[in-house]
C-alpha distance (Angstrom), angle and dihedral (degrees) to the residues before:
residue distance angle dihedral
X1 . . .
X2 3.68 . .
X3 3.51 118.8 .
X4 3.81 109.4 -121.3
X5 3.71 147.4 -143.4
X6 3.63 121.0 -83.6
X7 3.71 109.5 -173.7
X8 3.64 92.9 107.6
X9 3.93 111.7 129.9
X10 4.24 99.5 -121.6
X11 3.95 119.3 173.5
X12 3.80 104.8 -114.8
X13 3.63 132.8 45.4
X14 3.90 127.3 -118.8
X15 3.62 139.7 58.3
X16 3.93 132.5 -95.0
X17 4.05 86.7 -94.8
X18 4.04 90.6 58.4
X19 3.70 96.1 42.3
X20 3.61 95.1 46.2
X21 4.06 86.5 51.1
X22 4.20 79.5 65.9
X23 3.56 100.7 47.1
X24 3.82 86.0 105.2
X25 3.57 98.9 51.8
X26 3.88 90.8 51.8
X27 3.73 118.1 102.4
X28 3.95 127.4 -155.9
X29 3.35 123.8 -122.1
X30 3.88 108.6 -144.9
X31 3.47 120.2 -171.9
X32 3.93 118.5 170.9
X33 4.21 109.4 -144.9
X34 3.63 109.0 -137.2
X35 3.95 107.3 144.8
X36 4.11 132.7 -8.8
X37 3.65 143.2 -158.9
X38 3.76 88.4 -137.2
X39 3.93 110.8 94.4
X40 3.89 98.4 151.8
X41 3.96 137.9 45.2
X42 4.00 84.2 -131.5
X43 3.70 79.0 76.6
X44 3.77 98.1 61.7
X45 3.87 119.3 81.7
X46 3.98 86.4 -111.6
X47 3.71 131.4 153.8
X48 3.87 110.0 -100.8
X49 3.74 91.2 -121.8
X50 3.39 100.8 58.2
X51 4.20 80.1 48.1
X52 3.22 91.9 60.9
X53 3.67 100.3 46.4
X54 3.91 86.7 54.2
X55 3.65 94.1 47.1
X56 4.01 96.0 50.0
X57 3.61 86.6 47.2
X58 4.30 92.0 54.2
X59 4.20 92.0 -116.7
X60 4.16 96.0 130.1
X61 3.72 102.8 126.3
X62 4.23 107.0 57.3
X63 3.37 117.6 -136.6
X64 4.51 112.7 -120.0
X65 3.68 100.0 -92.3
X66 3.97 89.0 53.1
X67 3.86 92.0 40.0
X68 4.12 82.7 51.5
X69 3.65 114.5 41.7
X70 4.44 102.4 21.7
X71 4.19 89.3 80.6
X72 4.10 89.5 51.4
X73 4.07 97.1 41.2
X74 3.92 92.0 35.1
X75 4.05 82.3 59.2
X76 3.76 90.5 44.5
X77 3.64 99.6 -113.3
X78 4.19 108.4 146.1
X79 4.02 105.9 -102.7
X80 3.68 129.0 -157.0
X81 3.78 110.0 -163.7
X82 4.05 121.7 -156.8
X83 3.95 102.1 -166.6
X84 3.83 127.0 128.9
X85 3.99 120.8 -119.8
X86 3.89 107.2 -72.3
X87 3.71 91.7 35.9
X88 4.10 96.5 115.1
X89 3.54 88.3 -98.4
X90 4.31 94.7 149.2
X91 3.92 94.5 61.0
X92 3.54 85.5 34.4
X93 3.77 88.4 70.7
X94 3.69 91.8 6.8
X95 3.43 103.5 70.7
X96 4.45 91.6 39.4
X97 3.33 88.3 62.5
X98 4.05 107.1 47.3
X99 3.98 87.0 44.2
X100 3.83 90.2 51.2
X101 3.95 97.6 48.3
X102 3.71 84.2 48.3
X103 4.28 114.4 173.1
X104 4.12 93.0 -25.0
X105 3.48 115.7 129.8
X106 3.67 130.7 -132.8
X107 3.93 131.9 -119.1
X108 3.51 123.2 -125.6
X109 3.87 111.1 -82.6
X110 4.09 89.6 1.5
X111 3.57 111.1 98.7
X112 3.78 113.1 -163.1
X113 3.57 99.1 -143.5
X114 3.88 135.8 30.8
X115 4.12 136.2 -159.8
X116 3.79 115.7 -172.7
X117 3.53 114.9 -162.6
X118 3.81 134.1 160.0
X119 3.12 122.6 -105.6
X120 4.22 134.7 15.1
X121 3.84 88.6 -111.7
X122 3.79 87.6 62.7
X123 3.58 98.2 36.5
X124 3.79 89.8 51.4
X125 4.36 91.4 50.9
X126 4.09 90.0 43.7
X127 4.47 87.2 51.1
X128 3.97 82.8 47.6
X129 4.18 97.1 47.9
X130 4.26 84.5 40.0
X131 3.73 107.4 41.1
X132 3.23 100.9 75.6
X133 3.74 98.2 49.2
X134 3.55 90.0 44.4
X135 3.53 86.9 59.3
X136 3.96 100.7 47.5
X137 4.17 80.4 59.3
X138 3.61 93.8 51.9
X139 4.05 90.9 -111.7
X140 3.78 128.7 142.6
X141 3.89 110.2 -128.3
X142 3.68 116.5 -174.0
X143 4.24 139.1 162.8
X144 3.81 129.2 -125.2
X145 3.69 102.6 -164.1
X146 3.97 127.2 158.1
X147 4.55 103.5 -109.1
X148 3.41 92.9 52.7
X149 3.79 138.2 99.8
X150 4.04 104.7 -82.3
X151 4.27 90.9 -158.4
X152 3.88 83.7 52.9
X153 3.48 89.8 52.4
X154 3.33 95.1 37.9
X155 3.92 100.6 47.2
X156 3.94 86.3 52.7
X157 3.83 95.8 56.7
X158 3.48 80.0 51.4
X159 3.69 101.7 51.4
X160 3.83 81.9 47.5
X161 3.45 136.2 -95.1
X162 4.05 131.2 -154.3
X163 4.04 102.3 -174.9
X164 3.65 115.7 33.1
X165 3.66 125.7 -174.1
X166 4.20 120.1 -166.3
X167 2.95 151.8 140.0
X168 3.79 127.1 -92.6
X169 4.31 90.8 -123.3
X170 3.98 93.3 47.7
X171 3.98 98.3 39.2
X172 3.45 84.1 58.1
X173 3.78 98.8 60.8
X174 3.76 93.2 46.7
X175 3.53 90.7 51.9
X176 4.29 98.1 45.8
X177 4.57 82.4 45.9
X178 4.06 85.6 52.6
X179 3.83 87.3 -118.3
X180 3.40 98.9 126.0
X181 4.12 126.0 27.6
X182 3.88 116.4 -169.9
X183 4.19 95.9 -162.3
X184 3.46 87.9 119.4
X185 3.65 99.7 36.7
X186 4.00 98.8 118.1
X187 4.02 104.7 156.2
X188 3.85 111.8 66.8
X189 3.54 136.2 -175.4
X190 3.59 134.9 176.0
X191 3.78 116.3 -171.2
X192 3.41 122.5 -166.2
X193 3.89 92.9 16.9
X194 4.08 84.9 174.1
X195 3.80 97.0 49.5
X196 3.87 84.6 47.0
X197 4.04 91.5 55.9
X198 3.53 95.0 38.4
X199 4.32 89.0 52.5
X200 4.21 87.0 49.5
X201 4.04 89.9 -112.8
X202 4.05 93.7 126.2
X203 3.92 91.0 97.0
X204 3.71 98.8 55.5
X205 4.05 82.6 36.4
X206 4.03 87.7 63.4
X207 3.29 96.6 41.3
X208 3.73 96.5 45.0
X209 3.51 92.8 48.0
X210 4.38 86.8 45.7
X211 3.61 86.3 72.6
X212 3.75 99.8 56.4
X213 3.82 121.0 92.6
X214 4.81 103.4 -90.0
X215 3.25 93.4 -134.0
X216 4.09 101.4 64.5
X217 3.62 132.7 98.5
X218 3.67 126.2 -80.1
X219 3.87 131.8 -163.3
X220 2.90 121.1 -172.6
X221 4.20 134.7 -163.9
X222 3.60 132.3 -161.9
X223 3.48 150.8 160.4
X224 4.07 93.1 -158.4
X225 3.56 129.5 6.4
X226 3.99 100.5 -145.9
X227 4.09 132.2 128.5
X228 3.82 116.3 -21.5
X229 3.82 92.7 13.0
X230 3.28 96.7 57.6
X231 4.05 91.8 49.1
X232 3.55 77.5 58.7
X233 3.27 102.3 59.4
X234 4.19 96.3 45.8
X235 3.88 85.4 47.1
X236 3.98 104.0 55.5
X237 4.31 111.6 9.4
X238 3.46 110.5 78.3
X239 3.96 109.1 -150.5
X240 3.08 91.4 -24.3
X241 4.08 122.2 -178.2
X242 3.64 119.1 -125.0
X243 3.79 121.9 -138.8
X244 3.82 124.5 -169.5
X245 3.64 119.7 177.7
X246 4.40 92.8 -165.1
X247 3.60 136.6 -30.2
X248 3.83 116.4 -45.4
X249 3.65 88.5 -107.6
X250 3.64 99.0 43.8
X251 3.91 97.1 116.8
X252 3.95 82.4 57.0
X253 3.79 76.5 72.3
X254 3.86 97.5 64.9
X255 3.87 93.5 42.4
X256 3.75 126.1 102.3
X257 4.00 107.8 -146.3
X258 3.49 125.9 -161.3
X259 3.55 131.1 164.3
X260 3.82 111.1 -158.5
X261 3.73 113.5 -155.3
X262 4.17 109.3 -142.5
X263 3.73 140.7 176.0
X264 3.51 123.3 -118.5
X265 3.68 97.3 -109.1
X266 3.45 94.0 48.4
X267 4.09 105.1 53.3
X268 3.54 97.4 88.4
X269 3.90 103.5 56.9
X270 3.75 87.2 40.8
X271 3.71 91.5 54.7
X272 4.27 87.6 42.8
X273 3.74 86.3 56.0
X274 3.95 99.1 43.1
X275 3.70 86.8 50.3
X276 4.09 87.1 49.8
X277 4.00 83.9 66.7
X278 3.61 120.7 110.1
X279 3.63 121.1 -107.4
X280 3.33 136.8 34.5
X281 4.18 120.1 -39.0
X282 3.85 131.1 178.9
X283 3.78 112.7 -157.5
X284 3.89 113.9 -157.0
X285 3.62 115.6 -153.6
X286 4.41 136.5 158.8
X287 3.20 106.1 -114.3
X288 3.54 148.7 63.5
X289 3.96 85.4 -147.7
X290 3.65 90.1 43.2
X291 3.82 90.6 56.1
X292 3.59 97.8 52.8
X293 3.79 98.7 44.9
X294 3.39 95.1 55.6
X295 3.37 97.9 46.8
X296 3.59 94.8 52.4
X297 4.07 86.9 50.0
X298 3.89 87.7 49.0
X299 3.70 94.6 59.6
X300 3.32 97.7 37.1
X301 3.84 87.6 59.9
X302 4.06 85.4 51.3
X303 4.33 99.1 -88.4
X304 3.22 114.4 129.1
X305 4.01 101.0 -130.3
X306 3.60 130.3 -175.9
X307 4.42 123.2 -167.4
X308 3.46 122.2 -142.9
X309 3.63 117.0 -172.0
X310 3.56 144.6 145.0
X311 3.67 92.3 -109.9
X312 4.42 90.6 63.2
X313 3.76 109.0 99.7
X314 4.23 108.8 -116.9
X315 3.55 94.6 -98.7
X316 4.01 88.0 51.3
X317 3.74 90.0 54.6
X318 3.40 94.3 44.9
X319 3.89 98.5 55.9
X320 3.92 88.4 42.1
X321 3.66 87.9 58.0
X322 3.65 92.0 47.4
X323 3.17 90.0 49.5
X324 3.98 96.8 55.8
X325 3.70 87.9 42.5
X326 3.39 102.2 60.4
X327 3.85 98.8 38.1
X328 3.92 104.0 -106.6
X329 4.12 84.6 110.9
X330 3.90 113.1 35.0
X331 3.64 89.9 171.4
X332 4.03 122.0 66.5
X333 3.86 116.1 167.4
X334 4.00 102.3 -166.6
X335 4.03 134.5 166.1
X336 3.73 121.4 -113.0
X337 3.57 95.0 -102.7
X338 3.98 98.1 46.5
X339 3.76 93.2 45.0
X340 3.90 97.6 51.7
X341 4.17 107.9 100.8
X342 3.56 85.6 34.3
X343 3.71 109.4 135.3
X344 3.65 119.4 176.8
X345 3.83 129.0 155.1
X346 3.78 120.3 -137.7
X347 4.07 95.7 35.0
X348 3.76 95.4 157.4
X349 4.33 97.1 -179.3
X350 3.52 136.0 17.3
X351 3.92 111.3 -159.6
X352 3.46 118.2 -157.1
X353 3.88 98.6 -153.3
X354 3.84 92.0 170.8
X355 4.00 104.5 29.0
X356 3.90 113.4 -118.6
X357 3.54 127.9 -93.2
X358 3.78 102.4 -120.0
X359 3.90 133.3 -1.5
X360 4.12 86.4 -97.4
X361 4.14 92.2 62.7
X362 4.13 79.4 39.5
X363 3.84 95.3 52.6
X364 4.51 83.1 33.2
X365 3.85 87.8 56.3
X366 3.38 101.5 46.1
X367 3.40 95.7 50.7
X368 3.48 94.1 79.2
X369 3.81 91.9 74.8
X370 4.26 131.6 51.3
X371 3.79 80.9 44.4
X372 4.38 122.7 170.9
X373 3.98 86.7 14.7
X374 4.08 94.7 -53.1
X375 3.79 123.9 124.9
X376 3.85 135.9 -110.1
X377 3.55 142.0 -178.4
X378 4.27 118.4 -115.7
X379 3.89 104.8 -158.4
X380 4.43 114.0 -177.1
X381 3.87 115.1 -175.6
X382 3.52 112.3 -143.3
X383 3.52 128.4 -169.6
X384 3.91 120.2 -159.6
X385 3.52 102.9 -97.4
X386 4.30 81.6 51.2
X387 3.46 102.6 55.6
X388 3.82 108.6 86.6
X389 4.06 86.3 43.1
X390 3.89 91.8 56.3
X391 3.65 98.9 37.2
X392 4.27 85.2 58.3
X393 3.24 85.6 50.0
X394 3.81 110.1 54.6
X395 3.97 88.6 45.1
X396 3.87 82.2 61.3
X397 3.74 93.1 55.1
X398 4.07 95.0 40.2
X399 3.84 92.8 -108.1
X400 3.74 114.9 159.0
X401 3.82 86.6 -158.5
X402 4.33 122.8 -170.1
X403 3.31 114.1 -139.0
X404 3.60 129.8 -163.1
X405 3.85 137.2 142.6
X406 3.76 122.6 -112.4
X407 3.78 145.4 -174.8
X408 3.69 131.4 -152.6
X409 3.73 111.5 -77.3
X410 3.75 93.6 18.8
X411 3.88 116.8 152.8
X412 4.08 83.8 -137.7
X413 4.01 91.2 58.1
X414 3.84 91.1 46.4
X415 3.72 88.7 54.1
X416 3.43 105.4 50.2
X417 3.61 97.1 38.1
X418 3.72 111.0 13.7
X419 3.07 98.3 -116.0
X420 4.03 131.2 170.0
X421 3.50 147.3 146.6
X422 3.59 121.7 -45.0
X423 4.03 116.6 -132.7
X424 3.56 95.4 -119.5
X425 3.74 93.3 -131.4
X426 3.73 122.9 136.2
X427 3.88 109.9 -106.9
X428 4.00 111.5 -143.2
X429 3.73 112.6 -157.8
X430 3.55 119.7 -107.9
X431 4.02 87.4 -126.6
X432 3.73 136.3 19.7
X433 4.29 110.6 -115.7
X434 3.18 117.4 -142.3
X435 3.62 124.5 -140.3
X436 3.73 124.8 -85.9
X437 4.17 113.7 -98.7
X438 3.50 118.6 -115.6
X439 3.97 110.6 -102.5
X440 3.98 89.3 25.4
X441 4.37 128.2 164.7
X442 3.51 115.7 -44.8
X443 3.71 93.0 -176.1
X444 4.23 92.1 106.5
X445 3.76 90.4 61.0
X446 3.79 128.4 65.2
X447 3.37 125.5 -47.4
X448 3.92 126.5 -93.6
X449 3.99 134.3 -150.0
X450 3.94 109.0 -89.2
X451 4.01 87.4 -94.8
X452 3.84 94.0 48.6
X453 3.64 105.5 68.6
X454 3.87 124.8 102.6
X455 3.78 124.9 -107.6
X456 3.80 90.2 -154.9
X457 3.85 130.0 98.0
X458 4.00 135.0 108.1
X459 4.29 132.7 -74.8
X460 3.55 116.7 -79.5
X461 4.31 108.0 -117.0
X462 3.70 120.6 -116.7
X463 3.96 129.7 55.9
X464 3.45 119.0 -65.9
X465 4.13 121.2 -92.6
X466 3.90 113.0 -91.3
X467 3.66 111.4 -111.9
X468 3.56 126.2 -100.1
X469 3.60 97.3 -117.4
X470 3.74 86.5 60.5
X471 3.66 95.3 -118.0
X472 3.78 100.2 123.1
X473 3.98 136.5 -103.0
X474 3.75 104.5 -33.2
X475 3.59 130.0 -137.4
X476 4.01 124.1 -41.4
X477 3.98 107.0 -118.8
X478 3.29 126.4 -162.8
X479 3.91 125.3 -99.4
């Protein structure tokens, strides 16, 4: 990678080597949320634009992980946030950061602020929750994901950016093609430090964040702080104060768990009629190939079924996810590494077709329903040879898990998971897919070394931003 610029003004003296020598003199603040004072975001030292957006929008009450860390990383202080997915952890860090850059302006290919996040699904939902307060402040937010245009990307680092959002994979490129210098990055947060770890993004992570200026401000967000993630933490925050709202596995709390023991030849009608339920349902399956078969074999039975997998294009994904979102699709069937970063509200069931490799992908899975305090239903089908595996395997993640064995049509099944008879008519698809292109987005899979990654991927929809000087779009380029 490039070396890079370091004229940017940052708070504290010292490089990465001399802070790192004081990693063991540093002491964690931990502070345990359980109850606050704070019951409005008029009570936060926040810019009355970013107010009003929140207001117009219906957000007046914050949720506890905003109410706990926004005094300590409005005041600059480093912050490590404990909260599970659906906690309110993007305005938690969100909003800190836009109030903190304030009405600066960036340089060309210098963004002022950065948010690393997982995956492009994430990235994409953090940009939507962001945008619009970015914009009230007069701030230009953008993403640099892997499956997009680069030259977009690349032409809007130039035109300046002051929040960036990206991924660890496509940052990376930017930065090694001298498209994108983070010398006077000096607001950081990493969200989903855990998922991060787990993916095998924490190299590129360190040496991402090795290029910004020591002495800025960290937040950091978590589900656990264990192993690499915690070597993050005593490597880049300086004092930083920890917040956790409840237990790491307090969402377990508001999950129903059931593991429903089947026989081979009965799995597929009992997943037909589970995805015949109302409400929204997220099947988790292996496979790519797994995905798409039993999609197609949902709708054909009269479910409307969308497949997410790292093998769909971006814009695929994207109208998939729209799709799910606004209620067209109420079943998606997804892999473990496709469906992580995906945060919708009103998830009602998770199914685990195919049972999940390890109480972490368990724990990973399910957190994609009892989201923002509400409930949710975790269903694993087991067949016999599967039992003993998955019982091991909820103990690890602290599931209390009911177990029972069903048939299709059972009373039992309907009760637990709604299910019920699917109307047998063919489901079309609301729009065609087109197939994958050769040489596509690698971004889904493991990480690479910063030289490794792919250059490829597809345009980004929409017009392109107006230029600063106010003289229009500028010229198309060529990726």
């Amino acid at each position: 990678m490039n070396a890079q610029d370091n004229t940017a003004p940052c708070s504290k003296q010292g490089s990465w080597a001399s802070l790192r020598r004081a990693t063991s003199e540093r002491q964690l603040v931990s502070i345990t949320f359980e109850s606050t004072s704070v019951t409005s975001f008029e009570d936060f030292n926040l810019p009355q634009p970013l107010l009003t957006v929140l207001r117009d929008q219906g957000m007046t009450s914050p949720f506890p992980i905003q109410s706990a860390t926004l005094p300590d990383a409005l005041a600059g202080r480093d912050v490590l946030g404990r909260a599970q997915t659906g906690s309110g952890k993007t305005l938690a860090f969100g909003l800190a950061l836009l109030g903190r850059l304030g009405g600066g302006k960036a340089r060309s290919k210098r963004p002022r602020a950065l948010v690393l996040v997982p995956t492009r699904e994430l990235a994409m939902q953090v940009a939507d929750a962001l945008t619009p307060l970015a914009r009230s402040m007069n701030l230009w937010c953008r993403t640099v994901v892997g499956g997009m245009a680069f030259s977009r990307q690349a032409d809007a680092l130039n035109r300046g950016v002051d929040l960036l959002i990206a991924t660890p994979g496509r940052l990376s490129d930017h930065v090694r093609q001298g498209t994108c210098v983070l010398s006077d990055v000096n607001f950081v947060a990493l969200d989903e430090a855990d998922q991060m770890a787990d993916m095998g993004f924490l190299p590129q992570v360190r040496e991402i964040l090795d290029l910004t200026p020591p002495g800025g401000q960290r937040l950091l967000f978590s589900a656990t702080l264990d192993g690499d993630v915690k070597k993050l933490v005593d490597r880049y925050l300086t004092d930083p104060v920890e917040h956790s709202v409840a237990p790491a596995t307090a969402s377990v709390d508001t999950m129903d768990h059931y593991v429903l023991q089947v026989s081979h030849q009965d799995k597929q009608a009992i997943i037909t009629e589970i995805g015949a339920r109302e409400g929204r349902t997220i099947m988790f399956v292996r496979t790519k190939h797994h995905v798409d078969r039993l999609a197609e074999r949902l709708r054909a039975r009269g479910v409307g079924a969308g497949a997410l997998h790292g093998g769909k294009t971006q814009s695929q994904r994207n109208r998939v996810l729209a799709d799910f979102k606004d209620g067209h699709t109420p079943v998606l069937v997804a892999t473990d590494v496709a469906a992580r970063g995906i945060h919708v509200d009103d998830v009602s069931l998770v199914l685990h077709v195919d049972p999940a490799a390890d109480h972490k992908d368990y724990l990973h899975r399910a957190g994609r329903t009892a989201r923002a305090g509400a409930s949710g239903t975790v269903v694993t089908l087991v067949t016999h040879d599967q039992r003993r595996t998955v019982r091991r395997m909820t103990e690890r993640a602290g599931v209390r898990a009911e177990s029972t064995v069903v048939r299709p049509g059972d009373g039992e099944l309907a009760r637990i998971t709604g299910a019920r008879e699917p109307s047998g008519v063919p489901v079309v698809e609301r729009r065609r897919e087109p197939q994958p292109r050769r040489g596509g987005d690698r971004q889904g899979g493991r990480a690479r070394g910063f030289g490794g990654h792919r250059q490829g991927g597809f345009r980004e929809g929409g017009a392109r931003p107006p230029r600063r000087d106010g003289r229009g779009p500028s010229r198309r380029t060529r990726d």
